[in-house]
C-alpha positions in Angstrom: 4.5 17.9 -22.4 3.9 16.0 -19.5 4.1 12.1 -18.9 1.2 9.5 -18.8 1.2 9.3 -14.4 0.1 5.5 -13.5 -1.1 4.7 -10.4 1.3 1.6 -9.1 -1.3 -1.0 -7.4 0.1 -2.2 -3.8 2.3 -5.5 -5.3 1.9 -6.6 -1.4 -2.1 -7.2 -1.8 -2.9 -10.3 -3.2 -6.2 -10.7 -5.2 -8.0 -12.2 -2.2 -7.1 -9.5 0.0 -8.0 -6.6 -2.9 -11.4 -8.2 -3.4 -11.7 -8.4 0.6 -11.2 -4.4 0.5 -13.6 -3.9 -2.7 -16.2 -5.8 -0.5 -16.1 -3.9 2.8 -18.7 -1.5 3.4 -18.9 1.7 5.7 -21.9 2.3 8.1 -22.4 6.2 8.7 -24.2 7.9 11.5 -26.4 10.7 10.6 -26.7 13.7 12.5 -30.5 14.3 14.0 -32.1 16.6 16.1 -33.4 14.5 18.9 -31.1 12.4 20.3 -28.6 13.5 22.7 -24.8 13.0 23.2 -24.8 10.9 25.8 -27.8 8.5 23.9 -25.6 8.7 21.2 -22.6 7.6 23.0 -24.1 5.0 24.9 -25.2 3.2 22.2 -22.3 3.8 20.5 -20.0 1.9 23.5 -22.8 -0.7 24.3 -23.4 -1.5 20.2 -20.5 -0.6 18.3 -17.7 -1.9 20.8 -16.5 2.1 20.8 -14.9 3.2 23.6 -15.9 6.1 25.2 -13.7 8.4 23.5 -14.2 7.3 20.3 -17.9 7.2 21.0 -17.6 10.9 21.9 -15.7 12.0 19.2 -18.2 10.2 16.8 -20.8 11.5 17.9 -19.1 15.1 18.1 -18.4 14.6 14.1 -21.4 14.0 13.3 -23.2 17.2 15.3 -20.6 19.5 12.9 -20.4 17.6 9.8 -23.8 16.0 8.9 -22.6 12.3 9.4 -19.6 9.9 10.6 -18.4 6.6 9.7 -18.9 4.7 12.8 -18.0 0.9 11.2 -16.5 -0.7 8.4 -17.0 -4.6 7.4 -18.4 -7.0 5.4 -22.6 -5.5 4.5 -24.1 -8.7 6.4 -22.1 -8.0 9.3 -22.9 -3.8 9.2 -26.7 -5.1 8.8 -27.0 -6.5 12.5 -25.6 -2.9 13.8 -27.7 -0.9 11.6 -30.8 -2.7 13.0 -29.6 -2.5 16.7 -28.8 1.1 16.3 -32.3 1.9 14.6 -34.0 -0.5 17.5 -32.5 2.8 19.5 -33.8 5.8 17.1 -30.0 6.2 15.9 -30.1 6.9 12.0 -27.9 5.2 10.3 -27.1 4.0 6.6 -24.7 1.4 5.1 -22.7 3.0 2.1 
């Protein structure tokens, strides 16, 4: 027989902080076939803050696997980034 396996919440959290973490959203890249790495990247640094490397690496993740989390954050916040990024024919989508 095997025992009932709970999964222990983190006691360090309080219930501000775990509704903070609930409420964070994830904006993904999505791969295309038009733009190029450096356009990618560029925006990426100039927009998102990246630095170059992480830029590149994004943008690299994307090309392979279909898409990338590029930000994290509060949906209001992820809203103004989607809507530069798009100004720039990057597709992206807030999950």
């Amino acid at each position: 027989m095997e025992k009932n396996k709970t999964v222990k919440q983190n006691p360090h959290l309080s219930p501000k902080e775990k509704k903070q973490l609930v409420s964070q959203k994830k904006l993904v890249l999505i791969n295309d076939d038009f733009n190029s790495f450096d356009h990618v990247i560029d925006c990426l640094v100039a927009i998102c803050e990246h630095d170059p490397i992480q830029a590149e690496q994004c943008a690299t993740i994307t090309h392979y696997n279909g898409s990338c989390i590029i930000k994290t954050g509060k949906p209001k916040d992820l809203f103004i980034y989607k809507n530069d990024l798009n100004q720039y024919d990057l597709d992206v989508k807030i999950v």
